[in-house]
C-alpha positions in Angstrom: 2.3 10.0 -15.8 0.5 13.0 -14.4 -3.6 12.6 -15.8 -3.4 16.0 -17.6 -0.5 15.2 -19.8 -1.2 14.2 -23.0 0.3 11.5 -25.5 0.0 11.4 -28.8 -3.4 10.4 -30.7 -3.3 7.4 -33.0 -5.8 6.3 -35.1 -7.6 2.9 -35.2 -7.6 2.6 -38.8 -4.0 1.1 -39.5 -2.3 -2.5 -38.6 0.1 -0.6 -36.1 1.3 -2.8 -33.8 3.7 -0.6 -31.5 1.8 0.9 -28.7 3.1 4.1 -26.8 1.4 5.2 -23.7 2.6 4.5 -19.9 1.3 1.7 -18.0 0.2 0.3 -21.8 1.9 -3.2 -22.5 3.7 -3.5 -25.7 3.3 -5.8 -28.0 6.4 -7.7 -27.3 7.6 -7.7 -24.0 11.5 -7.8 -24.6 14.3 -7.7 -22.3 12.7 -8.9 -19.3 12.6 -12.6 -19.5 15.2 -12.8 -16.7 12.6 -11.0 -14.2 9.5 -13.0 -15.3 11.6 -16.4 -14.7 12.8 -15.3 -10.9 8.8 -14.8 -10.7 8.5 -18.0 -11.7 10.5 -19.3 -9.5 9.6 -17.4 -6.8 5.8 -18.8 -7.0 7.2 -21.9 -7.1 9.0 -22.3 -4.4 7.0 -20.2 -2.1 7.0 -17.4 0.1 10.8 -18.0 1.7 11.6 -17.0 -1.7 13.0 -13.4 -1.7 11.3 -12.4 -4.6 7.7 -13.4 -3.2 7.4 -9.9 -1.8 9.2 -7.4 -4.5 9.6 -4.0 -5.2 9.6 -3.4 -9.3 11.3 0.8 -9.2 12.4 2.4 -12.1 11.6 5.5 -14.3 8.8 6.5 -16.3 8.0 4.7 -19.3 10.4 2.1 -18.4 8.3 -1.2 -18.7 7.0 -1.9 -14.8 3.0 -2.0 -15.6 4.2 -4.1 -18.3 6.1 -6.8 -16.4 2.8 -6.4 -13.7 0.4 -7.3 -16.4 2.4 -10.1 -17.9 3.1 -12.0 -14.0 -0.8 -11.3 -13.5 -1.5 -13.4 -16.8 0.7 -16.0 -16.4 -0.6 -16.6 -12.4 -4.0 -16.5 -13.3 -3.3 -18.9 -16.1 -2.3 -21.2 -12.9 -5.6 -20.2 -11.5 -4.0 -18.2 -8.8 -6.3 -15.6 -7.1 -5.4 -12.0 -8.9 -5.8 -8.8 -7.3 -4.1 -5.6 -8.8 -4.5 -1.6 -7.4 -3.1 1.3 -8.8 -2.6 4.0 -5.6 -4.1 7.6 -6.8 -2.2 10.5 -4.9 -3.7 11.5 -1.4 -6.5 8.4 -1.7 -6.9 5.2 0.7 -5.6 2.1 -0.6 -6.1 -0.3 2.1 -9.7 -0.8 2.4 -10.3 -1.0 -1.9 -7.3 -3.8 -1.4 -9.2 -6.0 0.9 -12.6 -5.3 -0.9 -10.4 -6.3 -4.1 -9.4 -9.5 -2.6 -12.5 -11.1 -0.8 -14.7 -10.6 -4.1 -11.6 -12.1 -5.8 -11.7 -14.7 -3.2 -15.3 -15.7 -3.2 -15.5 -16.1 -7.2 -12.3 -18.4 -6.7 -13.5 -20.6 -4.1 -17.2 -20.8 -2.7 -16.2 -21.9 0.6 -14.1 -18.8 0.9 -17.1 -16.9 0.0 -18.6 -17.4 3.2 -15.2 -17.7 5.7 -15.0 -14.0 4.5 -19.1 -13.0 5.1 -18.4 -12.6 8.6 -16.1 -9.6 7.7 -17.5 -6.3 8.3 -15.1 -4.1 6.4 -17.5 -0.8 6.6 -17.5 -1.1 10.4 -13.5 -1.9 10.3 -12.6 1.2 8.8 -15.7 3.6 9.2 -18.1 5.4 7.2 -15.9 7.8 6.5 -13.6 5.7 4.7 -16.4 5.7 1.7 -19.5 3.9 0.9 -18.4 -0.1 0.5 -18.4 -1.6 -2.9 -21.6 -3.4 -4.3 -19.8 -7.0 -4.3 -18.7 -6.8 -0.4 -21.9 -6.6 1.9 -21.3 -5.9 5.4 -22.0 -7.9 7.6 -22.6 -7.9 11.7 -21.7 -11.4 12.6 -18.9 -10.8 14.3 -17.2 -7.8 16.9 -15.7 -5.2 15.1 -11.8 -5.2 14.3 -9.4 -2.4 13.4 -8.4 -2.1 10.0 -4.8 -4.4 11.0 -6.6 -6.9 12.8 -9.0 -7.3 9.7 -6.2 -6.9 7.4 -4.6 -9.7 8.6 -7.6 -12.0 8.9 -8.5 -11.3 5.5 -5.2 -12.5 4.4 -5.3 -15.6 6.5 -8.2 -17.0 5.1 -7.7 -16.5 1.7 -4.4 -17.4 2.0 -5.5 -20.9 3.6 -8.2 -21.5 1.0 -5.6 -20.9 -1.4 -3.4 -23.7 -0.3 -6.0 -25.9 0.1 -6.5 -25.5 -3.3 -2.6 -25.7 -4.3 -2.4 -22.2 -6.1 -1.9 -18.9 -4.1 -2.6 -14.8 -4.1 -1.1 -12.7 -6.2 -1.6 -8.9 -5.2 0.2 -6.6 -7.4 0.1 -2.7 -6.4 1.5 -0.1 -8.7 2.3 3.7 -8.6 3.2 3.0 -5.4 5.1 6.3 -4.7 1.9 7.8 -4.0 0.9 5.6 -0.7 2.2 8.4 1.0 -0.2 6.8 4.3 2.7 5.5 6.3 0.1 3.9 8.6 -1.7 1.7 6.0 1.5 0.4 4.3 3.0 0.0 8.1 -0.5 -2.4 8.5 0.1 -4.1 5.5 3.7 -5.0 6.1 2.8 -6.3 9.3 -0.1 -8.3 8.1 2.1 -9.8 5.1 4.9 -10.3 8.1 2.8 -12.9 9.9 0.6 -14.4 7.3 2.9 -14.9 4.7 6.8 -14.7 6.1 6.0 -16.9 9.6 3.1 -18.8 8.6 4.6 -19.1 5.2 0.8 -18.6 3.5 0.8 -18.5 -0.7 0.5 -14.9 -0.3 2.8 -13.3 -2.8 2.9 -9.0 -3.4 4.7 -7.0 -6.3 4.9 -3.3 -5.7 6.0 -1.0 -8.6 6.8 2.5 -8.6 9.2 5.1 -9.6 13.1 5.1 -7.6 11.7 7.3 -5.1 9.7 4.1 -4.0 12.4 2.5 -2.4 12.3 5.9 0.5 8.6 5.8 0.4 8.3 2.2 1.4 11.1 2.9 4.4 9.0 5.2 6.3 6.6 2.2 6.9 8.7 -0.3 8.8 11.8 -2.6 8.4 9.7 -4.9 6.7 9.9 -2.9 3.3 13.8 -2.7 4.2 13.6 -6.4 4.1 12.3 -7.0 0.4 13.8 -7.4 -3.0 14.4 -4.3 -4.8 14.4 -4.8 -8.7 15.4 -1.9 -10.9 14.3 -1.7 -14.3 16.5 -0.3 -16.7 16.4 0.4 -20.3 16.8 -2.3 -22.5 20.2 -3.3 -24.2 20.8 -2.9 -28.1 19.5 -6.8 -28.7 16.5 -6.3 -26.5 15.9 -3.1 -28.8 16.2 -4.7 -32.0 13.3 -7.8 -31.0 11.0 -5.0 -29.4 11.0 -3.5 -33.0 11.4 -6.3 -35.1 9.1 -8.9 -33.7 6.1 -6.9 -34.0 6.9 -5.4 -37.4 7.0 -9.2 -38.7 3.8 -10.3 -37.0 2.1 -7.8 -39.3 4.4 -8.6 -42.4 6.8 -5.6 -42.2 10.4 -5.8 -42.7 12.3 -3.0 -41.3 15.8 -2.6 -43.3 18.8 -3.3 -41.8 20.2 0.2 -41.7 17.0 1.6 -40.5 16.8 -1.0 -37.9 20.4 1.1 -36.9 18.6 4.1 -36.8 15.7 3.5 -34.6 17.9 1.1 -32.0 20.5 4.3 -31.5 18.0 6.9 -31.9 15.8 5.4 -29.2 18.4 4.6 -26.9 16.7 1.5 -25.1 14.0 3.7 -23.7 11.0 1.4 -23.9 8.8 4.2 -24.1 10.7 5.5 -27.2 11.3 2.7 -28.8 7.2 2.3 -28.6 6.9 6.1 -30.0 9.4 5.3 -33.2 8.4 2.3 -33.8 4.4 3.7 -33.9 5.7 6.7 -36.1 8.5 4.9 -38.1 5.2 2.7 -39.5 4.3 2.5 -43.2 1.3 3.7 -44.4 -1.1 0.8 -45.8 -0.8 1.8 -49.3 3.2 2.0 -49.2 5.4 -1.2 -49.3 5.7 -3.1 -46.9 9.4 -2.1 -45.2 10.5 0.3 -42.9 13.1 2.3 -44.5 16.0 4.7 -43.0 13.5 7.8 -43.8 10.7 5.8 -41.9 13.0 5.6 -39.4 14.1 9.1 -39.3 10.7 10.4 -39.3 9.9 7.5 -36.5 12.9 9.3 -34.2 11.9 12.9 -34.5 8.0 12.6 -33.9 9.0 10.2 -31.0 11.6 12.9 -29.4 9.1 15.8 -30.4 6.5 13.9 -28.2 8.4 13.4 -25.6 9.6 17.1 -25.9 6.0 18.1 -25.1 5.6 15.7 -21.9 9.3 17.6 -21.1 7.5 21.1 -21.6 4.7 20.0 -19.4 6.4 18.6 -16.4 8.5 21.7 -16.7 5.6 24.3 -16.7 4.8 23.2 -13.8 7.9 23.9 -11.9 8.8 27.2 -9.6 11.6 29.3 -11.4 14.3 27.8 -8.5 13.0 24.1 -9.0 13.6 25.0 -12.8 17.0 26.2 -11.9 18.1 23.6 -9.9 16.7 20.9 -12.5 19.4 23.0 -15.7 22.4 22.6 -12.4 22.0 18.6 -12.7 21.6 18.9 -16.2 24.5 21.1 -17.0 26.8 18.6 -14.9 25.8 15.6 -17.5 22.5 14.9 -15.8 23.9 13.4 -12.5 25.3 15.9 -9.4 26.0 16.4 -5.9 23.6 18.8 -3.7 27.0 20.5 -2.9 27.4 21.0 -6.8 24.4 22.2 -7.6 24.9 24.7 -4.3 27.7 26.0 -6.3 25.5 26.6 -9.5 23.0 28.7 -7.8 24.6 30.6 -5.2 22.7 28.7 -2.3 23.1 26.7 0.3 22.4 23.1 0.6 19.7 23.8 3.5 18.3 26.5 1.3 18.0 23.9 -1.9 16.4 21.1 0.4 13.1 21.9 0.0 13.3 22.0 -4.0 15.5 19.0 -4.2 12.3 17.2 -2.0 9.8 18.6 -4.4 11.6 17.3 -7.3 11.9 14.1 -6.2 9.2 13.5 -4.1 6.4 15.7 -6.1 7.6 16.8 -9.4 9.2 13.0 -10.2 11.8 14.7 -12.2 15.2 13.8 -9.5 16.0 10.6 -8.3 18.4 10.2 -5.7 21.5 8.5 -6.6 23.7 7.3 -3.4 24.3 9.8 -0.3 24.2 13.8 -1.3 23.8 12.7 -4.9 20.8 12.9 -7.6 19.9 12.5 -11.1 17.5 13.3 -14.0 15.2 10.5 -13.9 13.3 10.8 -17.4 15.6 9.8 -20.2 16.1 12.8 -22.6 14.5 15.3 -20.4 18.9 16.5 -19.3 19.4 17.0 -23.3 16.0 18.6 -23.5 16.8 20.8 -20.8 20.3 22.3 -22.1 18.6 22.9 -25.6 16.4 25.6 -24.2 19.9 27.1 -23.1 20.9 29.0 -19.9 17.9 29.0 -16.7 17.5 32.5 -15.3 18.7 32.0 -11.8 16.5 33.7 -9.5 17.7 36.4 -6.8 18.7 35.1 -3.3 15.6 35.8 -1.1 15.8 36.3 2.5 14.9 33.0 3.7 16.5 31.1 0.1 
């Protein structure tokens, strides 16, 4: 989610278990037991596993950072080296990432403390890459290296103590639709390549982002056409109902049967809904303890009307065509051709390119669905968009 949108404010002073908010775990993470046991497995049997490098895509508010901070847990639990970034649009990634993994590194295992001194990481990548972090001093034992051969020689050596020690290296990088810096996710594939496909290293990396990632990723090499690509989806009607009920009774709330209905249809398996109800659906301390079919009904509205205003901002911030082209998918049930939504406004495809790229690639609003196809990505935001009625089209410019 963009920084300047806003979520709704809660207050502390309640026994609210349901959490709203992207990138914010929920209190029970349902549904996705099948992709936390192929991470399981994956760890297990090392890194020919498929899954040891994956790609977690899906839409907003679907659950990713969630299943991120639940594989972190459980691998640090095994005493696995931990190492998660979060790529900010336009900012360097690589050289926090390394940083990242030799403090991780050298708190793990003292003898990897000093294998990794020798590393001069400001020198590597330059002062103008930023002033280096206080745990990572450099250091002028050795020849300076460019940033890939450093990158792989940081890898190496952690990833050797890590076997020694019989655990491994769990990097986990999210948003990462932003890297937009083909050349440092082209040095990490090829670091990750060696060290971890040939030399079969415990070095295992999760990337999350929105669909858009899978096209991001591409740009940097065949390696990322390579990797397993896991899609999260909303979650089915059974799913729904132990997101909302598990949490209710871990407080002591009972949430009637019919309301139960209610919230599971209204939400629609949007995690990020189902969070919203189930936070406004919640019974005041001094009322009884059950969720009732009006607790639901308020729990549904409030949740829709907040994501209406995430909707409103996302769409203020489009040009009058983008806005136009976004009510075309939306009038043809949320999912259409470019050569249907040429129709709609009286343009050609070449003329539309640019906005269809913006809206996937900027806005986050389109996905991409199959060859000449795309899609409403947030849940809602098609129905949302047909309320408001009718776009104004703009005129045909010279130029589109």
């Amino acid at each position: 989610m963009e920084s300047n949108e806003t979520l709704p404010e809660f207050t502390e002073d309640d026994d609210n278990p349901f959490n709203p908010g992207f990138g914010v775990s929920p209190p029970e993470l349902a549904g996705r037991s099948t992709v936390l046991a192929q991470f399981t497995r994956a760890f297990r049997v090392g890194s020919r596993d498929p899954w040891y490098t994956t790609a977690l895509i899906g839409d907003r508010g679907v659950g990713k950072t969630a299943v991120l901070n639940e594989v972190e847990k459980r691998m640090r639990d095994k005493r696995w080296a931990v190492v998660h970034e979060q790529v900010e649009t336009g900012q360097p990634l690589l050289r926090p990432l390394l940083e990242g993994l030799i403090t991780e590194a050298g708190t793990k295992w003292s003898k990897a403390k000093r294998s990794l001194a020798k590393f001069d990481i400001e020198a590597s990548f330059g002062l103008n890459a930023g002033v280096a972090s206080a745990s990572v001093k450099a250091r002028h034992t050795a020849p300076t290296t460019t940033p890939s051969q450093l990158t792989r020689d940081v890898l190496r050596v952690i990833g050797k103590h890590a076997q020694d020690s019989g655990t491994g290296v769990l990097i986990t990088i999210d948003e990462v639709h932003e890297w937009t810096d083909t050349a440092e996710l082209g040095t990490l594939a090829a670091a990750l390549q060696l060290v971890s496909k040939r030399e079969g290293l415990p070095i295992a990396v999760i990337f999350a982002g929105l669909p858009v990632s899978r096209d991001v990723l591409a740009l940097a090499g065949t390696f990322f056409e390579r990797i397993t690509y896991e899609e999260l989806e909303d979650l089915p009607k059974e799913s729904t109902e132990v997101a909302l009920v598990k949490p209710a009774n871990s407080r002591g709330v009972v949430i009637d049967p019919d309301a139960l209905d209610h919230l599971v249809s209204g939400s629609a398996g949007y995690p990020y809904l189902i969070q919203l109800a189930g936070r406004f659906a919640w019974p005041a301390l001094d009322e009884p303890r059950v969720i009732t079919v009006e607790h639901a009904k308020r729990g549904i509205a409030q949740g829709r009307e907040a994501l209406s205003q995430m909707f409103a901002s996302r769409w203020g911030k489009c040009s009058p065509l983008e806005k136009a082209y976004l009510w075309a998918v939306a009038s043809a049930g949320g999912t259409a051709t470019t050569g249907e939504v040429s129709a709609a406004l009286g343009r050609s495809t070449n003329q539309l390119g640019p906005r269809r790229h913006a809206l996937i690639f900027t806005r986050h609003l389109l996905d991409a669905r199959g060859y000449g196809e795309v899609a409403i990505s947030l849940p809602g935001l098609a129905e949302w968009i047909l309320a408001k009625g009718e776009t104004e089209i703009p005129p045909v410019k010279s130029g589109g």
